[in-house]
C-alpha positions as CSV (number, residue, x, y, z in Angstrom):
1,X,109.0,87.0,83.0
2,X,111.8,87.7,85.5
3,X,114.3,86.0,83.7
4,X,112.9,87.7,80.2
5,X,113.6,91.3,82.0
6,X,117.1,90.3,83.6
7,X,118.0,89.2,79.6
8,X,116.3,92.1,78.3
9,X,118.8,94.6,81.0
10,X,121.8,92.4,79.9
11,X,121.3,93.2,76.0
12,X,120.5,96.6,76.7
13,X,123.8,97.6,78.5
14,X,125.9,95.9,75.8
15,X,124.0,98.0,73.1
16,X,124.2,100.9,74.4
17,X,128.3,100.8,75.3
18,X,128.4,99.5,71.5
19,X,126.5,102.8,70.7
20,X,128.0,105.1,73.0
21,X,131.1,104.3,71.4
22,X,130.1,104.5,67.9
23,X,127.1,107.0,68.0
24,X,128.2,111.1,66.8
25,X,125.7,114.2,66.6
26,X,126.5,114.0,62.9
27,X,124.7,110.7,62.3
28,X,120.9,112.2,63.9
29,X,118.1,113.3,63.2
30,X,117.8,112.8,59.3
31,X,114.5,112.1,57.4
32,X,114.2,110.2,54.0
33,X,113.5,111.8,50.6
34,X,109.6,111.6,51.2
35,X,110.6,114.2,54.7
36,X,109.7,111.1,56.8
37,X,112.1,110.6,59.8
38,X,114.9,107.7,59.7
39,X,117.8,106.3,61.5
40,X,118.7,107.1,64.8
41,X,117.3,110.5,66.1
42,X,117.9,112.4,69.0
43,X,114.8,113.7,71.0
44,X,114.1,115.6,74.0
45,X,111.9,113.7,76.8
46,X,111.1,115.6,80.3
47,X,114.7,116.2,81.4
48,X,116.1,113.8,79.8
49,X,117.7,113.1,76.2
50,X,116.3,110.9,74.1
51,X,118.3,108.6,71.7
52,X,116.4,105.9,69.6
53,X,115.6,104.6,65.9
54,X,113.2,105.3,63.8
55,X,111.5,103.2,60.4
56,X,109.2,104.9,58.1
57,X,108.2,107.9,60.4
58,X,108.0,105.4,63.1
59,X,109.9,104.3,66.7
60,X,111.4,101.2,66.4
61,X,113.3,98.9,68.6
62,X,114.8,100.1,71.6
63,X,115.1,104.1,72.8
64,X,116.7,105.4,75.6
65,X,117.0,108.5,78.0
66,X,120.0,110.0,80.0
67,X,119.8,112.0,82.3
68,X,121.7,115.2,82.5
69,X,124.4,113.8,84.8
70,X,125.0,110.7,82.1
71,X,123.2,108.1,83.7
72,X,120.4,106.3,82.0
73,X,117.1,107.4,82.8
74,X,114.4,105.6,80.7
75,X,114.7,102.4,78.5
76,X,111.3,101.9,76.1
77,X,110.6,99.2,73.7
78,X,109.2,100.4,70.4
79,X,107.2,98.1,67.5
80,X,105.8,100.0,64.7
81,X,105.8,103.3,66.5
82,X,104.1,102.1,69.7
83,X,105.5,101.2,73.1
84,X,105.5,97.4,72.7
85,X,107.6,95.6,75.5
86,X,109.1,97.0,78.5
87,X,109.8,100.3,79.6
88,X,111.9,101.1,82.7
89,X,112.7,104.7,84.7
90,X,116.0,104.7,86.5
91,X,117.1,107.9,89.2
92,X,120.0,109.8,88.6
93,X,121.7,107.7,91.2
94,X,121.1,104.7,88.7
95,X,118.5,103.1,90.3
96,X,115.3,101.4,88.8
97,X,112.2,103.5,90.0
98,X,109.7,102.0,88.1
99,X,109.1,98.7,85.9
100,X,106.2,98.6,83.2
101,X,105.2,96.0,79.6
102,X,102.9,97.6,77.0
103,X,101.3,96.4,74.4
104,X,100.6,98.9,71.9
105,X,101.2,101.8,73.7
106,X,98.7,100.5,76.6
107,X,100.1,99.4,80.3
108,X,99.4,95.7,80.4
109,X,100.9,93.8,82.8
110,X,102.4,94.1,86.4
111,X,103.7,97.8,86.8
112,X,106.2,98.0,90.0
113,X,107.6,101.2,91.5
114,X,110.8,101.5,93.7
115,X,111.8,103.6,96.6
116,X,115.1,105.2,96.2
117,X,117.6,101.7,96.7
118,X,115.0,99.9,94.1
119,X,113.1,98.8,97.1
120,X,109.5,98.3,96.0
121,X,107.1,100.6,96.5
122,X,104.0,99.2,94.7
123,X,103.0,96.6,92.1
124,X,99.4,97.3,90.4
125,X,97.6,95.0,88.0
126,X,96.9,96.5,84.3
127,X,94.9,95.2,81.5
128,X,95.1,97.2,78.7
129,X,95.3,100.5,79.9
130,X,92.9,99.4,82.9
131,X,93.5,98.5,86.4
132,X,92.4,95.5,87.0
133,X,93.3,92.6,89.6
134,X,95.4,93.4,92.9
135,X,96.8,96.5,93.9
136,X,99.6,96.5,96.6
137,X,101.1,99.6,98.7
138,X,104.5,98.7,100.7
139,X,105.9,100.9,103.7
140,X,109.8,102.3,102.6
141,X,110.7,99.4,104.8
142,X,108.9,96.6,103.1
143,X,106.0,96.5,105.7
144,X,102.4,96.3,103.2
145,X,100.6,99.7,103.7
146,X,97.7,99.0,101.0
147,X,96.2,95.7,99.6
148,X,93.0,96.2,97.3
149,X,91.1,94.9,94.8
150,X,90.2,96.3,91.6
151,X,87.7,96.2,88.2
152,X,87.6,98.5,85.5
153,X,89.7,101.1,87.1
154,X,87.8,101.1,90.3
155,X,87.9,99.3,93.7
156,X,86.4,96.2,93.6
157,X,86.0,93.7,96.5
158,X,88.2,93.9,99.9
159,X,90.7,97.1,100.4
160,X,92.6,96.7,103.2
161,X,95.0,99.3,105.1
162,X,97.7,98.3,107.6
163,X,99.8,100.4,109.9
164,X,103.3,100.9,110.1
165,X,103.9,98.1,112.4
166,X,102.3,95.9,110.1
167,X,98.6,95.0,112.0
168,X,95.6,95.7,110.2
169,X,93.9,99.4,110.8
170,X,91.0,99.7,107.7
171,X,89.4,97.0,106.3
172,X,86.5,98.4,103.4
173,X,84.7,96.2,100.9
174,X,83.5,97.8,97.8
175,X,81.3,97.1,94.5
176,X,82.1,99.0,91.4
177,X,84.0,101.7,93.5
178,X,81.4,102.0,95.8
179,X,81.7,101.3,99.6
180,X,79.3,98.1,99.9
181,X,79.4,95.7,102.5
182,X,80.9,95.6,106.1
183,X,83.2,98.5,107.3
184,X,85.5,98.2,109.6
185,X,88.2,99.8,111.3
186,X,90.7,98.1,114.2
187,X,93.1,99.6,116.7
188,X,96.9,98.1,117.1
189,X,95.9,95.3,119.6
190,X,93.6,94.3,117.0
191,X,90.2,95.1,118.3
192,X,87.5,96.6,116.3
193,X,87.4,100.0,116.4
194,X,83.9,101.1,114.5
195,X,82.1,98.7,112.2
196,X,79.2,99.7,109.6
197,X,77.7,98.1,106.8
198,X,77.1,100.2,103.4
199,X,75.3,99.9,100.9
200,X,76.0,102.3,97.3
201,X,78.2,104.3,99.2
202,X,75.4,105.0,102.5
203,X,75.6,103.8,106.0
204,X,72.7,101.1,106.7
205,X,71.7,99.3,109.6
206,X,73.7,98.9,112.9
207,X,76.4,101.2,113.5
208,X,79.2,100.3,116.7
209,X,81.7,102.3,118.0
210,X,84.6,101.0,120.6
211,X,86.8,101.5,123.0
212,X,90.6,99.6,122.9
213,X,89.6,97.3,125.4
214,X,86.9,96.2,123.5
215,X,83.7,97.5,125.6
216,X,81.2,99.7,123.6
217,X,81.6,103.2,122.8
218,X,78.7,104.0,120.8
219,X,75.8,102.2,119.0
220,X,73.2,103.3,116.6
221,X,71.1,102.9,113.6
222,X,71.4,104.5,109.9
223,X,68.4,103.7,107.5
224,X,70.1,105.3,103.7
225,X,72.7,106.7,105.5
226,X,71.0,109.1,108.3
227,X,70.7,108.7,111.6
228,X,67.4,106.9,112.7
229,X,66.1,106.2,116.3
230,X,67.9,105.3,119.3
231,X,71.8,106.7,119.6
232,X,73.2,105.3,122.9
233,X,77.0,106.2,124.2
234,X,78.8,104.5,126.9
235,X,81.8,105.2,129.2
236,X,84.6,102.7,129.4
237,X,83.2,100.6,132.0
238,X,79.8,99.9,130.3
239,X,78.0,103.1,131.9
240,X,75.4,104.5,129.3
241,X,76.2,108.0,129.5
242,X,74.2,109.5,127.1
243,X,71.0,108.3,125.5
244,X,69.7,110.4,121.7
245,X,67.1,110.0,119.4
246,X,67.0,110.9,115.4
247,X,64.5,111.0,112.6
248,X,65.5,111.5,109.3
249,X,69.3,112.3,110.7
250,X,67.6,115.3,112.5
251,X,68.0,115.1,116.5
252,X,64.7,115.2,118.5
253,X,64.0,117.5,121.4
């Protein structure tokens, strides 16, 4: 695939200075006897201009954007008047923002975005229009902010957040885009911070709370996601400090 897209680049930049060099106003924008649209055409897209071919009323082969300063700012594959290939944004500056294949005009495929530098941002799993597999988040300095999982356009399995430094803050598991399972959250040295399980998006069962040094902050019960019974709270020596009790997430007197 990589070696596909570095080939695909190559051919690109030679058509286009062939193009450039041939290509005047004159020869744009012309339709066929029937008033259906042929040759190259001219077309504006966003900011951009938008130079490309079209067969029988329909995008064909390559097209591509400039921006206003000359630079190229979007390169799109066309087959039978759908996006059919790749299709690449590039800044003003001339760098690649953002990386995509479609088949038939639907995302399918590994989509990458760049910081400013082509530096990835993310990379996000498409089937047909639908996110589906692994999604991945990256810090501007290449540190991973966001790994998830994904079906069907929603979360799907573990989602995992990190901090800057790189050590693991969230840690969620979902079911059809629901929170389900064990929650958790951590602090930088790696101890737990609060853990919970869900179930359909509602707290149930145990509920802990921390401190840093890894001594108990807080423990409870949920029962369908409101507080039930005991609530106990501790200092950070192991003192219980406060003692409540709940019914039906209502505090009792």
């Amino acid at each position: 695939m990589k070696t596909r897209f570095l080939l695909f680049v190559s051919i690109v930049c030679l058509t286009i200075s062939v193009n450039a060099a041939t290509l005047m106003i004159s020869d744009t924008n012309k339709t066929d006897n029937s008033g259906k649209k042929t040759g190259i055409w001219k077309e504006r897209l966003g900011q951009s201009d938008y130079y490309g071919n079209y067969v029988n009323d329909k995008k064909e082969g390559l097209w591509v954007g400039y921006h206003a300063n000359g630079v190229i700012s979007n390169m799109d594959e066309y087959k039978n008047g759908f996006k059919n290939g790749y299709s690449i944004l590039i800044d003003k500056t001339g760098f690649l923002y953002q990386k995509e294949t479609y088949i038939n005009d639907s995302l399918n495929g590994k989509s990458m975005a760049y910081f400013p530098g082509a530096k990835v941002k993310s990379e996000t799993d498409y089937t047909m229009g639908v996110l589906n597999g692994l999604k991945k988040v990256y810090y501007s300095d290449g540190k991973l902010q966001e790994e998830g999982h994904y079906r069907g356009n929603l979360r799907d399995g573990s989602v995992k957040w990190f901090f800057a430094e790189g050590q693991l803050s969230v840690e969620y598991q979902y079911k059809k885009g629901k929170q389900d399972g064990v929650q958790k959250t951590f602090f930088k040295n790696g101890n737990v911070n609060s853990e919970v399980t869900t179930v359909n998006n509602l707290e149930e069962g145990e509920c802990h709370e921390y401190f840093e040094n890894g001594k108990m902050k807080m423990s409870g019960k949920y029962v369908h996601g409101k507080k039930e019974g005991s609530w106990k709270e501790f200092d950070e020596n192991g003192k219980l400090i406060k003692t409540e009790n709940y019914k039906n997430n209502e505090l009792k007197k």
